[in-house]
LUMFI-205329 format. One record per residue (C-alpha): y, x, z. Coordinates in steps of 0.25 Angstrom, whole numbers, padded with zeros to 4 digits, always signed. Example, Ala and Ser with C-alpha at 12.3 -4.5 7.8 and 13.67 -1.06 7.14 Angstrom:
2
-0018+0049+0031;-0004+0055+0029;
END
This chain:
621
+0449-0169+0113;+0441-0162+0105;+0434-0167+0092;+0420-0163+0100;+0422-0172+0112;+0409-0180+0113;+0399-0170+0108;+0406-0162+0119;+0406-0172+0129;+0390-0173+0128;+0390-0159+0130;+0398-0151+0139;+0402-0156+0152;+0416-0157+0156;+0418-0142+0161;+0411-0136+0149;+0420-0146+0140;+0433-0142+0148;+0430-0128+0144;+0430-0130+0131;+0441-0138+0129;+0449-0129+0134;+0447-0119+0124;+0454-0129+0113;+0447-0123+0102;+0441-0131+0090;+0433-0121+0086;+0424-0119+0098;+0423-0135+0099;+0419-0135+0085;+0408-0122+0088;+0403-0128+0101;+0402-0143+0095;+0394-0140+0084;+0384-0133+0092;+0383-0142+0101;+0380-0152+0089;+0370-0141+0081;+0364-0135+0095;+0363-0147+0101;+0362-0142+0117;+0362-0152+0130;+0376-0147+0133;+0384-0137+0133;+0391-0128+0142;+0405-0120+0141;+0408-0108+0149;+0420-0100+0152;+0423-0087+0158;+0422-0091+0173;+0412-0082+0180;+0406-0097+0184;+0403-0099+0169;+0399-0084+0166;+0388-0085+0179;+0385-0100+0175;+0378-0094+0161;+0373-0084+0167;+0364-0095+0175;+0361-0102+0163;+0354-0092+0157;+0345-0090+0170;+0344-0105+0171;+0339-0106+0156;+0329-0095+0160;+0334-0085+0150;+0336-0077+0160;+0331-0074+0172;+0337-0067+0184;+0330-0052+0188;+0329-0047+0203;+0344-0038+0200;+0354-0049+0203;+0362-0052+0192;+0350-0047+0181;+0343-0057+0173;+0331-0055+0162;+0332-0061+0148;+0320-0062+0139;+0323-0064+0124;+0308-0068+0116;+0300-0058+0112;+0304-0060+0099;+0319-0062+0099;+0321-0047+0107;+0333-0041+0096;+0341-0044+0086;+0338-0051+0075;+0345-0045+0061;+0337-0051+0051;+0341-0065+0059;+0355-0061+0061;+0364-0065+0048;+0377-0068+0042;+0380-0081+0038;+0388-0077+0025;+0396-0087+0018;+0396-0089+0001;+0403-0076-0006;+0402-0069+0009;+0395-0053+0009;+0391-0044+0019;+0382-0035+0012;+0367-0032+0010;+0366-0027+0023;+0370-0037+0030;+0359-0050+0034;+0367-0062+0030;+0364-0077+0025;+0372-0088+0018;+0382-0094+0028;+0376-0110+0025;+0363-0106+0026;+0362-0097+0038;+0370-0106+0044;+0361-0120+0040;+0349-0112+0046;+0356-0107+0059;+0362-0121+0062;+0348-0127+0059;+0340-0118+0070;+0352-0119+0081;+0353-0137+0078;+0348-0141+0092;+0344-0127+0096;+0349-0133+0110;+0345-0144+0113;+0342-0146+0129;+0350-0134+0130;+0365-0129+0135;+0374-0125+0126;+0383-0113+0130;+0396-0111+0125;+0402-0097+0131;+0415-0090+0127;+0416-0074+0126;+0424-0063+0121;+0421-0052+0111;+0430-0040+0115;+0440-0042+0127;+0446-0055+0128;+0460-0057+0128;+0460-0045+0118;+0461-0042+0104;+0447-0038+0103;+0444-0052+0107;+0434-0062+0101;+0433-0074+0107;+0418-0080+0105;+0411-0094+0108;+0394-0093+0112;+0386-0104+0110;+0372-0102+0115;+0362-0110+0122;+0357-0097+0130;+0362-0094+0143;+0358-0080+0140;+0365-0079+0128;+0379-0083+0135;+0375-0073+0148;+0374-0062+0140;+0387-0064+0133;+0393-0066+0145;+0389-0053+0150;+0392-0046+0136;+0405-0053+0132;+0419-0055+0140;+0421-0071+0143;+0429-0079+0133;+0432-0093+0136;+0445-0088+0140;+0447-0080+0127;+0444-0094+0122;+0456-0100+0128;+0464-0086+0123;+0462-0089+0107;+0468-0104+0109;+0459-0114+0100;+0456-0102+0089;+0444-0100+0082;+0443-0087+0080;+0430-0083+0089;+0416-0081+0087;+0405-0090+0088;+0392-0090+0092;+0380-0101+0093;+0367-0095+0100;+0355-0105+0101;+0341-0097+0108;+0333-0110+0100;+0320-0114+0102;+0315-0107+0114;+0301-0105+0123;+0295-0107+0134;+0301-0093+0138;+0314-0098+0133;+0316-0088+0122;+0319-0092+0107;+0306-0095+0099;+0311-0098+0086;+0313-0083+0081;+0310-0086+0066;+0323-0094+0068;+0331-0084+0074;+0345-0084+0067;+0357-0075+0071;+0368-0080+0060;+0383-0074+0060;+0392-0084+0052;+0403-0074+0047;+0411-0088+0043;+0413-0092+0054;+0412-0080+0067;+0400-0087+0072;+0385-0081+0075;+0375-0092+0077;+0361-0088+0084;+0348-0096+0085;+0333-0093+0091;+0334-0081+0098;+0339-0076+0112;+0341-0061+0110;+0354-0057+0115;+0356-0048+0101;+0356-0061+0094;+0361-0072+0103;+0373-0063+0110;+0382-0068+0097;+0395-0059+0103;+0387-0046+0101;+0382-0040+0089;+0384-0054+0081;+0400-0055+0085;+0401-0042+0081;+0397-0047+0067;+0408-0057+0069;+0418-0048+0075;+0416-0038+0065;+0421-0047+0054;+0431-0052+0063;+0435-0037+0064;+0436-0035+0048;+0444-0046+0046;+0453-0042+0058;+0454-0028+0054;+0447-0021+0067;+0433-0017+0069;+0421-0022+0078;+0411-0011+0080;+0398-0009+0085;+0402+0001+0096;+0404+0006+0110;+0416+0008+0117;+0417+0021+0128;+0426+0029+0135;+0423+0044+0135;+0429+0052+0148;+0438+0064+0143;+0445+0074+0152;+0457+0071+0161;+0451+0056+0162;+0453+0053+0148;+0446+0043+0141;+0442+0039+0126;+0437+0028+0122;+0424+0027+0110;+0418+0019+0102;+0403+0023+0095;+0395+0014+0085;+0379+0019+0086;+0366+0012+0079;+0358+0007+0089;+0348+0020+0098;+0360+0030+0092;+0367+0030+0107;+0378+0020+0107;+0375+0014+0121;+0371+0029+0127;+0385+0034+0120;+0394+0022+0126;+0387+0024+0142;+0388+0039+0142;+0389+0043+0156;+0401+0047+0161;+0409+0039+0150;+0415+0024+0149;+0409+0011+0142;+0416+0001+0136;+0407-0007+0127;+0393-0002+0121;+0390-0009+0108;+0404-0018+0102;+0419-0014+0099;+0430-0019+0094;+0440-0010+0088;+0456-0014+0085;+0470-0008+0083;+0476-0010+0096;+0490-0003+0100;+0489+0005+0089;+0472+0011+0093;+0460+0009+0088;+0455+0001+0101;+0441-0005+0104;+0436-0015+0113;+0422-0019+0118;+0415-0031+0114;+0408-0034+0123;+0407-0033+0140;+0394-0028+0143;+0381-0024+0137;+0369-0030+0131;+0360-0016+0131;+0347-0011+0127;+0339-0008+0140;+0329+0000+0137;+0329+0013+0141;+0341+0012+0149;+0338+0021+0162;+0344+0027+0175;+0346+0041+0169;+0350+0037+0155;+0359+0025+0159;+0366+0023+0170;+0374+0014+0171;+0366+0003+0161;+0355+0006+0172;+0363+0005+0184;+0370-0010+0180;+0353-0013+0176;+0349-0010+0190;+0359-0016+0198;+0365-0032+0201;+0374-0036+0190;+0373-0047+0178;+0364-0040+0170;+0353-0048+0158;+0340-0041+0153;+0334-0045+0142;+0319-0042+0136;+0316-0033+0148;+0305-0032+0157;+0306-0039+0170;+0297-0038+0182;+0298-0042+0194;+0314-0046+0192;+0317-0033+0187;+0321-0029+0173;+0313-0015+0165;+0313-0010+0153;+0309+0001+0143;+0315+0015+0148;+0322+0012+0160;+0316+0025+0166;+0308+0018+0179;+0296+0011+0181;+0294-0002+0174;+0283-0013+0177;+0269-0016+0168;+0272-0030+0168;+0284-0040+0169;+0292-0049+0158;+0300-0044+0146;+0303-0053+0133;+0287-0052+0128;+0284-0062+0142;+0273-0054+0153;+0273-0041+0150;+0263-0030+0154;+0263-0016+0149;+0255-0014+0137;+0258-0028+0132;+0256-0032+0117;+0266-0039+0109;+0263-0050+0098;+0266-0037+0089;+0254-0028+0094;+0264-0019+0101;+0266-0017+0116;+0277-0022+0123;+0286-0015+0130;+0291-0016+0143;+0305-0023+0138;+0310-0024+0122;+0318-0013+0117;+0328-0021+0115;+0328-0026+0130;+0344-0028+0134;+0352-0028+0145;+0365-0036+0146;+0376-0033+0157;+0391-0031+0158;+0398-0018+0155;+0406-0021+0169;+0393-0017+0176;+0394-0003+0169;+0399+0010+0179;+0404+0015+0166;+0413+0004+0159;+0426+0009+0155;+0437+0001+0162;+0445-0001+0148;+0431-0009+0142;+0441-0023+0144;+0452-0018+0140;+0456-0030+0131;+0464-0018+0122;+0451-0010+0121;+0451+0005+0120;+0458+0015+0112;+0445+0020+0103;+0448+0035+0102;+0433+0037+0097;+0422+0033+0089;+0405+0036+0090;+0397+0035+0078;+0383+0037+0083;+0370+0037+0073;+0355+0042+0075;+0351+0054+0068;+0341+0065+0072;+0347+0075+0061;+0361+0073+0054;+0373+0070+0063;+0377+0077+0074;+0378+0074+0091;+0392+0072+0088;+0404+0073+0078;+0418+0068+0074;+0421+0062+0060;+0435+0070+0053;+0442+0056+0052;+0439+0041+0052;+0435+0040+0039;+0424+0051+0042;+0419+0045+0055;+0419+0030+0050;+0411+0035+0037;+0402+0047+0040;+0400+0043+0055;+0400+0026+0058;+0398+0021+0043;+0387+0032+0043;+0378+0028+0055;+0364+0030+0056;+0352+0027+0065;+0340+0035+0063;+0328+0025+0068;+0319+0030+0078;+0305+0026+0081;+0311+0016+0090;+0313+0008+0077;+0305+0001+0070;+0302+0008+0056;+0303+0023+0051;+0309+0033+0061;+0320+0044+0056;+0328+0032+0046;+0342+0032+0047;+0347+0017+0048;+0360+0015+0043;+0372+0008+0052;+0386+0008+0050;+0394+0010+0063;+0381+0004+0070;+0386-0009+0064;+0379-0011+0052;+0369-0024+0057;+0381-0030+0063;+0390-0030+0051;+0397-0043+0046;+0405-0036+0036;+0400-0026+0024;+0397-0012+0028;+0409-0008+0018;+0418-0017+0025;+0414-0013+0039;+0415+0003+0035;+0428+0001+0029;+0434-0007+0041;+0431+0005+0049;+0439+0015+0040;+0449+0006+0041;+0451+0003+0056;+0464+0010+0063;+0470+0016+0052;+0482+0015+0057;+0479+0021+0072;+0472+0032+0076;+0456+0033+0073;+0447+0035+0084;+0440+0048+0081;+0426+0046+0077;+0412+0054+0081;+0398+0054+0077;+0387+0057+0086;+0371+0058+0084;+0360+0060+0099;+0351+0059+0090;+0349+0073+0083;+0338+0079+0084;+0333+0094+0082;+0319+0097+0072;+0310+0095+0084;+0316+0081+0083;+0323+0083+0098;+0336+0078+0101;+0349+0085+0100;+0356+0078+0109;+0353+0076+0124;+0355+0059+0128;+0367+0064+0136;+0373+0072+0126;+0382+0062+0120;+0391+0062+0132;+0395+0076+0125;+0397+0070+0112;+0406+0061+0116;+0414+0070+0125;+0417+0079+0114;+0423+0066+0105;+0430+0063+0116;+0436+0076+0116;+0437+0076+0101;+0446+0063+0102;+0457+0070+0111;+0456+0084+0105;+0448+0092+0114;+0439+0097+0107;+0438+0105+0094;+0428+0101+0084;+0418+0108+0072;+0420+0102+0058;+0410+0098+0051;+0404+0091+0037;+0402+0078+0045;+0412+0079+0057;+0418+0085+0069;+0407+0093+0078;+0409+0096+0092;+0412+0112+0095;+0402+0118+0103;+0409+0123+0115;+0416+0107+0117;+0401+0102+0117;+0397+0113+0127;+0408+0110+0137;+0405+0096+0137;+0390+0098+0139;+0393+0104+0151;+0405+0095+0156;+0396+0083+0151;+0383+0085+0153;+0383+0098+0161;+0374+0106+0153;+0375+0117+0143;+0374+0114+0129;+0370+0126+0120;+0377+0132+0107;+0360+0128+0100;+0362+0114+0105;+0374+0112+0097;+0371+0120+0087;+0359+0108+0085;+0366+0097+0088;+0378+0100+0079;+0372+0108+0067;+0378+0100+0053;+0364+0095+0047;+0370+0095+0032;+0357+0088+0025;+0355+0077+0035;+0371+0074+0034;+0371+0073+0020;+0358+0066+0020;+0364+0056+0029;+0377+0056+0019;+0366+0050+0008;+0359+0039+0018;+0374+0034+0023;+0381+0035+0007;+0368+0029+0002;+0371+0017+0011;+0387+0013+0007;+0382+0016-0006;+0376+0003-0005;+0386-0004+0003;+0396-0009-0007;+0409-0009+0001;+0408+0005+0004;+0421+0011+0007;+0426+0022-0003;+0427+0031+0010;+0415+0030+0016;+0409+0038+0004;+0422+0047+0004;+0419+0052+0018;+0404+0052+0016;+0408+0061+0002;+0415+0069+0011;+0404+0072+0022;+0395+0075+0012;+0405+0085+0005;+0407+0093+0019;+0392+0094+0021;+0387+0098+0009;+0399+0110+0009;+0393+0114+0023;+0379+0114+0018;+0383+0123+0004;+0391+0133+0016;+0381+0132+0028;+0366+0126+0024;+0361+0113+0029;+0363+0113+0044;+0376+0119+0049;+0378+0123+0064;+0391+0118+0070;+0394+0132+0074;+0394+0137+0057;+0404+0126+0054;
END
């Protein structure tokens, strides 16, 4: 019997108890007891992977009133606090222990402190309340891409949204036989009002101990911040993945449709607003996952496997015409949680959804009325900008029928995708590995945009759109990627930008037109197309992007456009060479061949702009 009997006894009843015995495992009896002793909760509650277990929390979260049902059967609203509506960075730390780095960039705390002061707000954080224990799965189960995970959380919302996101993995439990290698996590909402929201936001705490693969959460309800297996695993897995010798990226998964029913399978990295959700649901194409990847050497292939089973998605502007089918499983029966969105009359609107929406109904700021002023003089809108949707890729017309496969998929390519209004083209392929890794993913950008608070026009740095989510120094995680599948064949790697613009400040690139782009790497991957080189990479050939705007997207597509689009802007490239050196400059652990290939781009376009001037059209190289 276990060493825990009696303070388990006086908490779980004798199915829960059963349930957990079962997994013979001393390191989740030692996790679960000492919450119970810090948290202090009523009782606990074990759940498995039964479809009874998965409706049963469900129902907890609509009979704790964290949610509430809509008048679509299967669609529930949840509100976070007007305050608690994102993620937190400047709350969110590493717990380092004594001689541990991660480098300047990177928020961190001492491991005893941060973890005296989490432990202190989260000590009887639950009283009169039930403790939920839940079991998941990051990757596949019974898979190499595994990563059995243990949820600890007194909010019923909290474990319905993982079971939406993440496969079931009690029974995984039973797969690893007593081991301790999983991730932990301990979510408590605190103190709460009379709206049942966290209150204590000067308390807000989102720790990650790196000692021990355990993320610990208090005062705040925000998915971003409470949903530990998402953005927070990833900080875990990623240093799972350097030790282990694979990657854990920040990336979709897609199959792109070529001729004669062939398929190939991509992944892409893009800063948030660069296109990485619009790129991985193109029309006519196949989704695996849209945000998280894993990527190991599996029968002799760079393979990649999603993370996660569903979506927790930014609503606003989705629409009919732009999104289909996100607007069709939004409209329609099926297990679907908003959150921070307006509601009226049982029905759920948001910002650009591209129909008529109400004057008056709830969002996250209480009654709300059109014209509404907030505590910060501003008007409130008609739901937050960062108003979600959480649902299960199964619900999607367009998921690929290999998204379980517990092998993954053969990656055959790689997106790169940044914000710029002048420098990069719509699309391009790097010369090698080396080139792509350095010049295209080490050397993302994201211009802001009056969307964002502070100056327009800045470019913000983000290695492979993974720089805030970094658990190892940048150096580290650059050279890991040089690195990866060295001894098997590389995906190809290509760079895309929708956001050029012309000197009117108009767009380049139609909303659609990224269906093109990524038909032509597609048939870059198998040979199909012939390519221009250029100082900063392959560029399409006009003829192969005229056939496939017409195959595509049925229109004609001029010799000017692509002349626009794909014209070498030599000053801004080298301009963008300084921003991006400048930054590993800094970075210590830079590896010697990131400045090699850097040298060498710079080398190329200063050669062109000695023969050909500034800008040089495709059609002069």
């Amino acid at each position: 019997m276990t060493q825990y009997a009696e303070l388990f006894a006086s908490k779980l009843d004798k199915i829960s108890l059963e349930k957990l015995l079962a997994l013979k495992n001393a390191k989740l009896e030692s996790f679960l007891a000492d919450a119970i002793e810090l948290c202090q909760p009523a009782k606990v509650v074990v759940f498995d992977d039964s479809q009874a277990d998965i409706a049963r929390i469900r129902q907890l979260a609509l009979e704790n009133h964290e949610e509430a049902p809509l008048s679509t059967p299967g669609h529930t609203i949840h509100f976070d606090s007007a305050s608690d509506l994102a993620r937190d960075p400047k709350a969110t730390k590493y717990l380092l222990p004594p001689g541990v780095t991660l480098g300047k960039s990177l928020n961190a705390t001492g491991r005893e402190e941060g973890l005296a002061e989490i432990r202190g707000y989260l000590k009887g954080s639950m009283k009169d309340r039930t403790m939920i224990l839940c079991f998941l799965s990051l990757g596949p189960t019974e898979s190499q891409f595994s990563i059995p995970c243990a949820q600890i959380t007194d909010s019923g919302y909290v474990a319905h949204s993982e079971m939406l996101l993440y496969r079931p993995g009690y029974a995984q439990f039973r797969r690893i036989s007593g081991s301790g290698d999983f991730f932990r996590f301990l979510h408590s909402a605190g103190r709460v009002g009379p709206d049942l929201t966290s209150i204590d936001h000067d308390k807000r705490r989102i720790y990650i101990d790196i000692a021990e693969d355990m993320v610990y959460t208090v005062n705040t309800q925000y998915a971003g911040n409470t949903v530990g297996l998402k953005k927070l695993a990833l900080r875990l897995a990623i240093r799972k993945a350097d030790r282990e010798g694979w990657l854990a990226e920040h990336m979709f998964l897609m199959g792109v449709k070529g001729p004669n029913g062939r398929k190939t399978y991509f992944s892409g990295a893009y800063p948030s607003a660069c296109g990485k959700t619009s790129t991985a649901m193109v029309p006519g194409e196949t989704i695996i996952g849209d945000d998280l990847a894993y990527f190991k050497i599996i029968d002799g292939q760079i393979r990649a496997a999603n993370v996660e089973k569903g979506i927790f998605g930014i609503v606003e502007d989705v629409n009919a015409k732009d999104d289909p089918v996100i607007w069709n499983v939004l409209n329609n029966p099926g297990e679907v949680i908003f959150s921070n969105v307006l509601v009226k009359d049982g029905k759920p609107y948001w910002a650009g959804m591209g129909v008529p929406t109400p004057t008056e109904g709830k969002n996250s700021h209480g009654q709300w009325t059109q014209g509404k002023i907030g505590p910060n003089g501003k008007v409130i809108p008609i739901s937050d900008k960062n108003a979600r949707y959480t649902i299960s890729l199964s619900y999607l017309a367009n998921l690929d029928e290999q998204a379980n496969n517990p092998k993954g998929v053969a990656i055959e390519g790689i997106f790169y995708g940044g914000r710029d209004s002048d420098t990069w083209v719509p699309v391009q392929e790097s010369f090698d590995w080396a080139h792509g890794i350095v010049c295209y993913g080490a050397s993302l950008e994201s211009e802001s945009t009056g969307a964002t608070i502070g100056a327009t026009g800045v470019r913000n740095f983000d290695v492979m759109s993974i720089l805030q989510f970094l658990a190892i120094p940048v150096g580290k995680y650059v050279q890991n990627n040089l690195d990866f599948g060295k001894t098997v064949k590389r995906p190809r790697i290509f760079a895309t930008n929708y956001f050029l613009k012309n000197k009117q400040g108009q767009y380049l690139n139609g909303k659609l037109d990224k269906s093109v782009w990524i038909k032509w790497a597609e048939m870059r991957v198998h040979g199909d197309a012939d390519a221009i080189e250029g100082p900063t990479g392959n560029l399409p050939k006009y003829e192969d992007l005229a056939k496939l705007f017409k195959q595509v997207l049925k229109k004609d597509y001029t010799r000017q456009q692509y002349v626009e689009q794909f014209t070498v802007r030599i000053p801004e490239n080298l301009a963008k060479l300084d921003r991006i050196e400048k930054v590993y400059r800094e970075i210590t652990d830079t590896p010697a061949e990131v400045f090699k290939n850097l040298s060498a781009q710079r080398q190329r376009l200063l050669e062109l702009q000695k023969a050909k001037g500034d800008h040089v059209s495709p059609m002069d190289l």
